[in-house]
C-alpha positions as CSV (number, residue, x, y, z in Angstrom):
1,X,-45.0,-15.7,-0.6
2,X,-41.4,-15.3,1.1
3,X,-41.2,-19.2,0.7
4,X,-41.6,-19.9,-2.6
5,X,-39.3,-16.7,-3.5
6,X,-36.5,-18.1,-1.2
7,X,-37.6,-21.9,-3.2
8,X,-36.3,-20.4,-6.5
9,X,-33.8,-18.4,-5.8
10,X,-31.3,-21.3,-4.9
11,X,-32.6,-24.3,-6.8
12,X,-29.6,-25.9,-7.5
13,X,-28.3,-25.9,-4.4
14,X,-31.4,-26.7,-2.6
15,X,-30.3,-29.7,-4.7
16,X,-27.2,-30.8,-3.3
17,X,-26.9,-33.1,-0.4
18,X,-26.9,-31.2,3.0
19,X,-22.7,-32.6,3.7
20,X,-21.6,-30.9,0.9
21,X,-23.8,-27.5,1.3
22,X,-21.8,-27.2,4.5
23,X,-18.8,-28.2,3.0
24,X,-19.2,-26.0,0.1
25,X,-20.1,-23.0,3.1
26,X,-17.3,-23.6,4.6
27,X,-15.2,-23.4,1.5
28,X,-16.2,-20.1,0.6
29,X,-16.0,-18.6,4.4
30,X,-12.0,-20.2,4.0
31,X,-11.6,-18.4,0.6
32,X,-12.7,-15.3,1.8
33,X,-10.2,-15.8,5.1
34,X,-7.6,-16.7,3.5
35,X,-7.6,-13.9,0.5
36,X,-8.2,-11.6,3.5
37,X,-5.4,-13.0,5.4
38,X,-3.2,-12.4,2.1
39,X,-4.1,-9.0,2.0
40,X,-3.0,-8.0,5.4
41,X,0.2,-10.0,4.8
42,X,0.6,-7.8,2.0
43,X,0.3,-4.5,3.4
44,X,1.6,-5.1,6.3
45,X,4.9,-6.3,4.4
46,X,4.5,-3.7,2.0
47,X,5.2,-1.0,5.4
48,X,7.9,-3.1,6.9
49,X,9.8,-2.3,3.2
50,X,8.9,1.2,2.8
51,X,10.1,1.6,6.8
52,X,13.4,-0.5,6.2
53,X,14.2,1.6,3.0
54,X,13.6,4.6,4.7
55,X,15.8,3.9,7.7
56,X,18.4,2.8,5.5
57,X,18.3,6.1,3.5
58,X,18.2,8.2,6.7
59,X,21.4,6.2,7.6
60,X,23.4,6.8,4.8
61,X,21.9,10.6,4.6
62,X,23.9,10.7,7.9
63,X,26.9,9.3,7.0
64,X,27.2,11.0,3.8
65,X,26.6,14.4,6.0
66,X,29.0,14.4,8.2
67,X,31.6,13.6,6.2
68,X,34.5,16.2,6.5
69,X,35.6,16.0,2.8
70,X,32.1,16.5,1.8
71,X,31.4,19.3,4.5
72,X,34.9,21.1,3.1
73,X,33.2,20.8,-0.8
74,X,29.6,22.4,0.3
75,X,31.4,25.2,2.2
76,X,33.8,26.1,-1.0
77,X,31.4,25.5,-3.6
78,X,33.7,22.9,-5.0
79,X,31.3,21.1,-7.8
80,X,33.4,19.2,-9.4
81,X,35.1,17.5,-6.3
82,X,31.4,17.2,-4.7
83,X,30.2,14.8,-8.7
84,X,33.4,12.8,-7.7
85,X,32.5,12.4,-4.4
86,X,29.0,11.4,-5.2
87,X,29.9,8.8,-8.2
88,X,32.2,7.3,-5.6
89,X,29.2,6.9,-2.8
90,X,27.0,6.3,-5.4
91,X,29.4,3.0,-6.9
92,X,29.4,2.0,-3.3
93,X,25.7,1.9,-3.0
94,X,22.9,-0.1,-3.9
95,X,21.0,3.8,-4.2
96,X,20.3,4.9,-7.6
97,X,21.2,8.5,-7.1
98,X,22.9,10.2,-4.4
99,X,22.0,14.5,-3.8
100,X,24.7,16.5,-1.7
101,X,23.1,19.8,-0.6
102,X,23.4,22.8,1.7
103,X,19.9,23.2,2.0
104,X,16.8,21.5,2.9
């Protein structure tokens, strides 16, 4: 009975000459590899960016804090110096915005 079940199920490619059965095998086993392959790639890409951006942000956090100008502004409340300040970093920048705080 499992015979003749396992005869219909694949008719036409019970057909097929037994080279290219394996070839088409091994055709779908490389898809499969390859797509995985891509995927990994992908993500593992995908981290190395998020990692780089964020090293890069931390970096210019750090700069940004501990300059004195900026320091002086926090400490006096000085608003309108602290928007120059940050449309000047932020011109300088490839950021999109720039936030100067006292707080976490």
């Amino acid at each position: 009975m499992s015979y003749q079940k396992n005869k219909k199920l694949f008719p036409f490619f019970r057909q097929l000459a037994f080279p290219l059965r394996i070839f088409l095998l091994i055709l779908v086993v490389s898809v499969f590899i390859v797509a995985a392959l891509a995927q990994y790639l992908s993500a593992s890409f995908e981290d190395y960016l998020a990692s780089h951006v964020r090293d890069m942000a931390m970096n210019q956090a750090k700069i940004i804090a501990s300059n004195d100008s900026i320091i002086a502004a926090v400490k006096n409340r000085d608003y309108k110096r602290l928007a120059i300040i940050a449309n000047k970093l932020q011109r300088g920048t490839d950021f999109d915005y720039v936030v100067i705080g006292d707080r976490f």
